[in-house]
N, C-alpha and C positions, 0 to 999 in steps of 0.2 A: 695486179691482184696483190692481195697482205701477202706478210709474212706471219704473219699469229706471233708477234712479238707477244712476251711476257709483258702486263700490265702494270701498270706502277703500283709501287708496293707499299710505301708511305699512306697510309689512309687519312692520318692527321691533314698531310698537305693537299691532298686530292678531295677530298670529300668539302662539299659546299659550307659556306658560314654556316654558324648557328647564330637564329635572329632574335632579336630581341623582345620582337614581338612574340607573345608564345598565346596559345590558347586561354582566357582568361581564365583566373585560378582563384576558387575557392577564399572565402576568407581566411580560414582553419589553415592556408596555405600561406597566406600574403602577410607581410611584415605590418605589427599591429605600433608599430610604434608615432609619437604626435606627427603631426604636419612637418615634412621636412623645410628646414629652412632653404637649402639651395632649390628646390622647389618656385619656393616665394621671389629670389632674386634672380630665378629666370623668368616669371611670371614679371617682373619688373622691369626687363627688357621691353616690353610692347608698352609699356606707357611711358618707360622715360622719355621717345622724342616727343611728348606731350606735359614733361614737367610744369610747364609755364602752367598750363589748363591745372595739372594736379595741386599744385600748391594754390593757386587762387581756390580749389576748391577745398584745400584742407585747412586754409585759414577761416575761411567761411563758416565749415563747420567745426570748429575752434570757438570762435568769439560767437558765432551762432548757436552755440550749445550753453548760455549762461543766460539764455532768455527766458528758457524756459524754467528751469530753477527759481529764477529773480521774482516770475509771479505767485509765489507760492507767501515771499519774503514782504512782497508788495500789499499781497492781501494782508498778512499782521500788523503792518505800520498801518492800512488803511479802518482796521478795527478798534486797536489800541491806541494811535494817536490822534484817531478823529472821530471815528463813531462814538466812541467811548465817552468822549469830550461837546460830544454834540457839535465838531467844528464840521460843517458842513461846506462850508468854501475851500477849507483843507483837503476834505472829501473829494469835491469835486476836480482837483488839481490832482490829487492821487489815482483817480479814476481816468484821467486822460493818461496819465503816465502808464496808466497799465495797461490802456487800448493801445498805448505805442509800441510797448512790447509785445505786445498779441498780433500787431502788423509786422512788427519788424522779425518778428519767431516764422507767423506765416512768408514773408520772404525770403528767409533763409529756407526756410523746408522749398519754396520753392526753386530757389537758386540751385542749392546740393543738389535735387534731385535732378534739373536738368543737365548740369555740368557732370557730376557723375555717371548719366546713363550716357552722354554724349562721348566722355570720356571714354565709358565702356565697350562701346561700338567702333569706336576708332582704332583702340586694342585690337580685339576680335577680328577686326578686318583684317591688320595684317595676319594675326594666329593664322588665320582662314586662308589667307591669302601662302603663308607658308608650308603650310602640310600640304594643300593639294599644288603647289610646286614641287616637295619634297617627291609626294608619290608619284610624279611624274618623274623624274630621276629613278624610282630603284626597280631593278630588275624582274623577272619575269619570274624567277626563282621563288622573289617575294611574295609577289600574288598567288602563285600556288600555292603555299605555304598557309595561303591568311585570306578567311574569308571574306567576300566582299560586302558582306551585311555587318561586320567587326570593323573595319573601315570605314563603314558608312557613319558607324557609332560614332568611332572619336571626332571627323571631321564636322556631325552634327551635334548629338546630345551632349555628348563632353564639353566639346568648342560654348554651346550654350550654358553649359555649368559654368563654365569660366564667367561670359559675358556677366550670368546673375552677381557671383562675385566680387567682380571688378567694375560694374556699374554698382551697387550697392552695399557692397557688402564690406569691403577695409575701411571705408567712409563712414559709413553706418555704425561701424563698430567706435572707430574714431570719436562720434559722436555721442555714442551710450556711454564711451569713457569719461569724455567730460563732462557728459549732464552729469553722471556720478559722483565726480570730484568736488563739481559746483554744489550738487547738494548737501554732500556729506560736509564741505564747508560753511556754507549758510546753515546749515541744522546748527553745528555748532556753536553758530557767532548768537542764535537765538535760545538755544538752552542744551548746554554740553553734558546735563545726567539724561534727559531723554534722545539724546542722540545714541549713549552708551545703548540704551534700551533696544532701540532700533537694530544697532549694528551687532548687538549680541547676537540673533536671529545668521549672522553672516555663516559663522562660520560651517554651521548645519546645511547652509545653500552653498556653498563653497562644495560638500562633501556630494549634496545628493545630485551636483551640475558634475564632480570627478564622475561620477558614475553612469551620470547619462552621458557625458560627452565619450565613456569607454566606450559603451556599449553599442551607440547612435555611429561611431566608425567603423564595427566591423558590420553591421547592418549595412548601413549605407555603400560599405564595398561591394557585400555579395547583391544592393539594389541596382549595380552599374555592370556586375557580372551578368545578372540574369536577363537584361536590357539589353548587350550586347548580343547574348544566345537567343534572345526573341527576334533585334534585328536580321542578323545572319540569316532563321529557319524564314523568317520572314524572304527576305530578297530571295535566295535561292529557288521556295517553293511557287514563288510569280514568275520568278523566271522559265518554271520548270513545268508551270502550270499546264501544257498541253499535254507532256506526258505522262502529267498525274491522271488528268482526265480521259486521257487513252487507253490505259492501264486501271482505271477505276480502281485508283488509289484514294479516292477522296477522302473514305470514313478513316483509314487510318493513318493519312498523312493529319488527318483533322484532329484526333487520338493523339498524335506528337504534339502537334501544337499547342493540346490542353495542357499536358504536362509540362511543357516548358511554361506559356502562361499560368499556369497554375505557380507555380515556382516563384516568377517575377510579382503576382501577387503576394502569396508568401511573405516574400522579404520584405515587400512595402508595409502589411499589415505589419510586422514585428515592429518596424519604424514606428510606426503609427501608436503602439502598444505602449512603446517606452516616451513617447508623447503623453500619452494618455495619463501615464504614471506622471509625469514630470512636472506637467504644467499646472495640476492639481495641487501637487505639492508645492510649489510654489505658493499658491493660493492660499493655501495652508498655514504655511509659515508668515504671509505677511498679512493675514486674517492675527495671527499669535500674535504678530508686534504690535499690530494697531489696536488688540485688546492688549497688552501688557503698557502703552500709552495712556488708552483712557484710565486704563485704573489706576497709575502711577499719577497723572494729571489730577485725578480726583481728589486723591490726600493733600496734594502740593497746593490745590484751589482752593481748600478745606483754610490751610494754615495761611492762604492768600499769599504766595508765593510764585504764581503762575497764573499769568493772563489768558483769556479767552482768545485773542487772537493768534498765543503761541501753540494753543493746541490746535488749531482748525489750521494754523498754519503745518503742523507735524501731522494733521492727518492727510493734507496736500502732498507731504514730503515721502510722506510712508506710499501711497499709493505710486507715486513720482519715481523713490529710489527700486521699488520691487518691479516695474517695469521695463524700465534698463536691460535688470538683470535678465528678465523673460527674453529681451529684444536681442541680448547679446548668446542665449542660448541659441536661440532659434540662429543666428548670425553664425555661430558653430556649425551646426550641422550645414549649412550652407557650405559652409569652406571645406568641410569635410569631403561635400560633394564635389568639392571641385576642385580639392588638392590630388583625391583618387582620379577623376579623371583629368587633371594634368599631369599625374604621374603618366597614366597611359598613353597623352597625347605626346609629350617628350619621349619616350619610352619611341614613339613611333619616329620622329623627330629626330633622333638619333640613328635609326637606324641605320646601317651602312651597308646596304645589300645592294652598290652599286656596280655595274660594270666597270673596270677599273679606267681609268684614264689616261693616257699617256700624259708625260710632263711637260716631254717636248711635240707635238705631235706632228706627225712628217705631213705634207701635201701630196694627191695622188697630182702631178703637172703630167701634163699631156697625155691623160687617162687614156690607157690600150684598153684594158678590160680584163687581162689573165686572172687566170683565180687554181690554186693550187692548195690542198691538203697534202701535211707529210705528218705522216703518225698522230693522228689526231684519237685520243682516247676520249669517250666522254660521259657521264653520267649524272642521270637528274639526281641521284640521291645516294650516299654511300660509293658503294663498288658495284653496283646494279649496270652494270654497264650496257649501257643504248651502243657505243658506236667504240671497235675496239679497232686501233692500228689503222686505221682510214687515211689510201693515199689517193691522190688521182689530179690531173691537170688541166684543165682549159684553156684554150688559146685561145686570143682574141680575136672574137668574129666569130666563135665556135657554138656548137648546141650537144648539150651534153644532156642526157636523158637519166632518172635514176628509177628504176622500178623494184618492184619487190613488195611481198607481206605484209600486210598491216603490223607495225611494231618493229618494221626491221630497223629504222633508223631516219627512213627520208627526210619525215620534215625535221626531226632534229639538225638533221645536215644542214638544214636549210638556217634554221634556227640560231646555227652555229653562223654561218655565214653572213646573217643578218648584225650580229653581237648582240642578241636576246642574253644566250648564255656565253659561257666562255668555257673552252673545255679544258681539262683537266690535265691534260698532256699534248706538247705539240702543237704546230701552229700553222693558221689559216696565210696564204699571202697573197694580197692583192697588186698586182703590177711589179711582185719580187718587194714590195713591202709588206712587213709581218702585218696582219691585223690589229696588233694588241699597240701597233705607233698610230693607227691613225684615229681620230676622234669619232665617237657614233654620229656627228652630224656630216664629218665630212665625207665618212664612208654612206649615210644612207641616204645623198641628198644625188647618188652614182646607182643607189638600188631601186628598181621598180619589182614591187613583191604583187601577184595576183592569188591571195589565198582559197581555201578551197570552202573556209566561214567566213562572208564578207561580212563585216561590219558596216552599217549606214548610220551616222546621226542623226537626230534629230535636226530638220532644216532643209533646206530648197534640193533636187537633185544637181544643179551647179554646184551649188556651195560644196557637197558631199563630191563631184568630183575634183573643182579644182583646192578644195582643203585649205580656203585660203589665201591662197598664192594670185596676187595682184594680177601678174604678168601673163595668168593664162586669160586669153579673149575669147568671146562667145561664139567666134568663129574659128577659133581652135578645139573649143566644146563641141561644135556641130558636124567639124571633120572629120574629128575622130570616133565621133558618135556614130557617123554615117558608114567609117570602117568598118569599124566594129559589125554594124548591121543593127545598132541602139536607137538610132535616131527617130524611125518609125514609131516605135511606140512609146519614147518618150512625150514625142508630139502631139500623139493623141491623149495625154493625162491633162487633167484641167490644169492649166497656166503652163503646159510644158513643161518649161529646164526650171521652172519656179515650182513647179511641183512642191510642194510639203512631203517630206518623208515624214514616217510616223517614228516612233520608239524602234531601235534596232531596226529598219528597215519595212515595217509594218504597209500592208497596203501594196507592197510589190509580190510578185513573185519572186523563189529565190533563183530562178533562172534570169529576172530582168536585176536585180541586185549585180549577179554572176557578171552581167552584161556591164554593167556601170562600173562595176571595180576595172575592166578592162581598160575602157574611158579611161579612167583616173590614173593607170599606167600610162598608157598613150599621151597624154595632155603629159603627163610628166617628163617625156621623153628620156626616160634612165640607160646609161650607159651596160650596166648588167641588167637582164629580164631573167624573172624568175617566176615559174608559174605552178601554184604546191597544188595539184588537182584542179588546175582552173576552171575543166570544163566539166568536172563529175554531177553537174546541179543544173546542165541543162538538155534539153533533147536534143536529139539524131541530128534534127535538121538546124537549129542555133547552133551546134557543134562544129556543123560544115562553112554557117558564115562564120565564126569563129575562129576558125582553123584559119581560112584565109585570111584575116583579119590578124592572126599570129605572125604568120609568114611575112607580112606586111615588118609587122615591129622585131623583128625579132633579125631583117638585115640590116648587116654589119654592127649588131650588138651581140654580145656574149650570154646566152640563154641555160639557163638549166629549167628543166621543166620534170617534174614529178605526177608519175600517171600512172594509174590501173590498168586504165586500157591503152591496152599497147598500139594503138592507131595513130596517136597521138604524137608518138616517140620514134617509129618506125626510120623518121628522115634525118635524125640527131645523126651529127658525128660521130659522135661515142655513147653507149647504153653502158651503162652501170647496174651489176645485178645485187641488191643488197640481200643477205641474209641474217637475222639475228645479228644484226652489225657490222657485219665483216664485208669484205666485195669478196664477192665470191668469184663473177664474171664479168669479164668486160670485153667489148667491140661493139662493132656496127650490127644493126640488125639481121643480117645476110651470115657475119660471121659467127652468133651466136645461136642462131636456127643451124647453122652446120657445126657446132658443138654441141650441141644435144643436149643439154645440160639443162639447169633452173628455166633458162629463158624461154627455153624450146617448151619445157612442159605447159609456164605460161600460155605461149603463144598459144598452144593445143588447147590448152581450156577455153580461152575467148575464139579460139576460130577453129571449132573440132570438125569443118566440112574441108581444111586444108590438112588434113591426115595424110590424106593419099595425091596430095597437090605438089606438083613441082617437086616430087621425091623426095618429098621429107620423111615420107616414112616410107619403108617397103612392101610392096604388095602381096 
């Protein structure tokens, strides 16, 4: 038993990381400042081993962006040096030359677009391909912390902001920039007082694009805030759907969801509001230039100073340069949405909520099996301590039993032992080596865990028990199927061991679930067995083939097994009595009914016809 050692005192050193993931926050919260550039050159990571593809596609839209300009330049010579002249042969030479730009513009827009989105995709895959490895690395601590409908966000809607970005949008941009320049130089080379004319009009678009592109960013944050609290309320309430419907929760789980949807509405409409504003004005403004043209043109016609073909040419160009500018708004907000959600997906991406590693990590060689706590402190959160001063030993080959309370600490125990968490004080040792040297692969590849919430995949019941693993055979499936006492009614499901599970095990009972997870320890054949309620999910009589079916795996391997019902535990070497943390009692089941103690009460509650049995209590 403890000694109620004083707890460690340091909170800084004991108490768990702070993650970096944190509940999404408010705009009025979030840094409102431009697009971070280190942002951008981490986003440039995922294309640069595709440089080759980027640069043929930004030369392309380079020299492909002065085609479209050119015909605007093409139409004036083909008015002025030929219609005008009645050269009709000339005409017709200038009229193939502009069909050739109008095919070679339509190839380029074809080109860009497919190298770009191809580009985009390639990116994206690995993004894709690195967060959901990332999230497989961080700990268990993590997931508690963060809902799985916020996760679901950044790996989906985020990751897809990006893709629209990085297939379109640097490119795009690239390209309104030099249709731009191309025009604003051709206007010039054709009449340099109506270019001034044009460009006056800038810098008022200049002013009313500072204030949408303000505005359209903290919008856009709280449209990827509100998106994330709709997935979240989302996933959890499908999850949860049976006990909404049990509880006749419906109307006012349905109530929450208005309110949150209502929310992410909201913010889109504001979006949508300062759209509404923007692109009007724009409208506006190059409606002002193209009437401040013809009438500037009128006087200058008047004194014969200006050709017919240079104004229908400047009215090509005025339409030409005012949709750039539309193209490269709109191209804003895009990046806006997908600079906020690459913040967030880096943000995840950095997280560091790993189980620590060792550097050098030791090998278990000639695994016995011992398993040993000495002072092991430990808590999910702060100083809330789940498990204080926990010592106790296993030998190998032995069956150590842990009962107790709902919340006294077991499966944390178990938890701890597994390297889920890492506690806080003091240390686990397996075979006399500390846990914190050996690597989580080479310690869990020694553990067979039988939880007491089986999880099933989606996919065959083989697949779901051997996980994988080549070297288990279907005649090692059907052995241990047939121990167990699984084998029967697997048999009878259509295709058998092919069976389709459904979502989470859909379609089983959780008592034949219960049965497979067993399988799936057994085919693994682990040198520690660990069983956290394994049989609390099936009846009386699966219990009993079960039981034996234990007995079976559990010689000459090192067992800890966690149970309510103390039937289960009765034959353990050693019974551990947990209370609020601590062990309170320990021995064999014999020597803790004759201490009278936690255990004894136990036993009384599940077996109150042995009161007066065997002298346990007196008459």
């Amino acid at each position: 038993m403890n000694s109620n050692r004083t707890p460690p005192q340091s909170k800084s050193e004991q108490t768990s990381k702070g993650f970096r993931i944190q509940p999404d926050t408010p705009h009025s919260k979030r840094s409102k400042k431009p697009a971070d550039t280190k942002v951008f050159l981490r986003l440039f990571k995922y294309v640069k081993p595709y440089k080759g593809l980027l640069t043929a596609t930004i030369l392309l839209t380079i020299f492909g962006s002065f085609f479209s300009p050119l015909r605007p330049y093409i139409t004036k010579i083909a008015i002025d040096d030929h219609i005008a002249i009645g050269d009709f042969e000339g005409l017709t030479l200038i009229c193939l030359v502009l069909l050739g730009v109008i095919l070679l513009d339509c190839i380029k827009v074809y080109g860009s677009f497919y190298l770009t989105q191809y580009l985009g995709q390639k990116a994206v895959l690995a993004l894709r391909t690195d967060i959901f490895g990332h999230l497989q690395k961080l700990n268990l601590k993590f997931f508690d912390r963060n809902p799985i409908g916020r996760l679901m966000t950044r790996a989906t809607n985020d990751v897809e902001s990006l893709n629209e970005m990085l297939s379109s949008g640097f490119v795009n941009i690239a390209s309104d920039l030099f249709q731009l320049l191309f025009i604003v130089i051709l206007m010039f080379i054709l009449d340099w007082q109506l270019s001034l004319i044009t460009l006056s009009i800038l810098p008022v678009i200049v002013y009313v694009t500072f204030i949408f592109k303000k505005k359209v960013r903290v919008v856009y944050e709280e449209v990827r805030t509100q998106l994330a609290r709709l997935n979240a309320f989302l996933q959890e309430h499908i999850t949860g759907i049976s006990t909404i419907q049990l509880f006749g929760r419906e109307q006012v789980e349905f109530e929450k969801h208005a309110k949150i949807n209502s929310a992410y509405r909201n913010a889109n409409i504001r979006s949508v509001y300062y759209y509404s504003v923007f692109y009007p004005s724009i409208e506006i403004l190059s409606s002002i230039a193209m009437g401040m043209i013809i009438w500037y043109s009128a006087g200058r016609m008047l004194e014969d100073t200006l050709t017919i073909g240079v104004i229908i040419s400047f009215v090509q160009y005025v339409n030409q340069f005012f949709r750039p500018l539309q193209d490269l708004s709109e191209k804003y907000n895009l990046i806006q949405t997908a600079v906020t959600s690459a913040e967030r997906i880096f943000n995840l991406l950095d997280e560091d909520s790993f189980i620590s590693e060792p550097l050098h990590p030791k090998q278990l060689q000639q695994f016995k099996g011992s398993i040993a706590f000495k002072n092991i402190w430990f808590a999910y959160q702060d100083e809330n301590w789940i498990l204080k001063d926990i010592n106790f030993e296993v030998k190998p080959g032995e069956t150590i039993a842990i009962v107790g309370a709902t919340g006294s600490g077991k499966t944390s125990t178990i938890n701890l032992l597994s390297k889920f968490y890492e506690p806080q004080q003091g240390d686990i040792f397996i075979d006399d080596i500390p846990l914190k040297n050996l690597s989580e692969a080479e310690l869990r590849k020694h553990l067979g865990v039988v939880m007491q919430d089986v999880f099933l995949f989606s996919g065959s019941i083989k697949e779901n028990i051997t996980l994988g693993r080549t070297d288990i055979t279907d005649e090692d499936i059907a052995h241990a199927s047939k121990l167990v006492g699984a084998h029967d009614f697997i048999e009878k499901l259509p295709n058998g061991y092919d069976y389709e599970v459904l979502e989470r095990g859909g379609g089983l009972s959780t008592g034949q679930r219960q049965l497979i997870s067993f399988v799936r320890a057994m085919v693994y054949d682990p040198k520690i067995l660990i069983l956290d309620e394994a049989t609390s999910s099936v009846d009386t009589e699966t219990e009993e083939k079960i039981e034996k079916a234990i007995e079976l795996l559990m010689k000459d391997r090192t067992s800890i097994i966690i149970a309510h019902r103390l039937s289960t535990v009765q034959r353990a070497h050693k019974i551990l009595v947990l209370h609020k943390g601590v062990i309170r009692e320990s021995g064999t089941h014999q020597e803790l009914l004759k201490h009278r103690g936690l255990y004894y009460k136990l036993f009384l509650l599940q077996y109150p016809e042995q009161r007066h049995a065997n002298g346990l209590v007196k008459s």
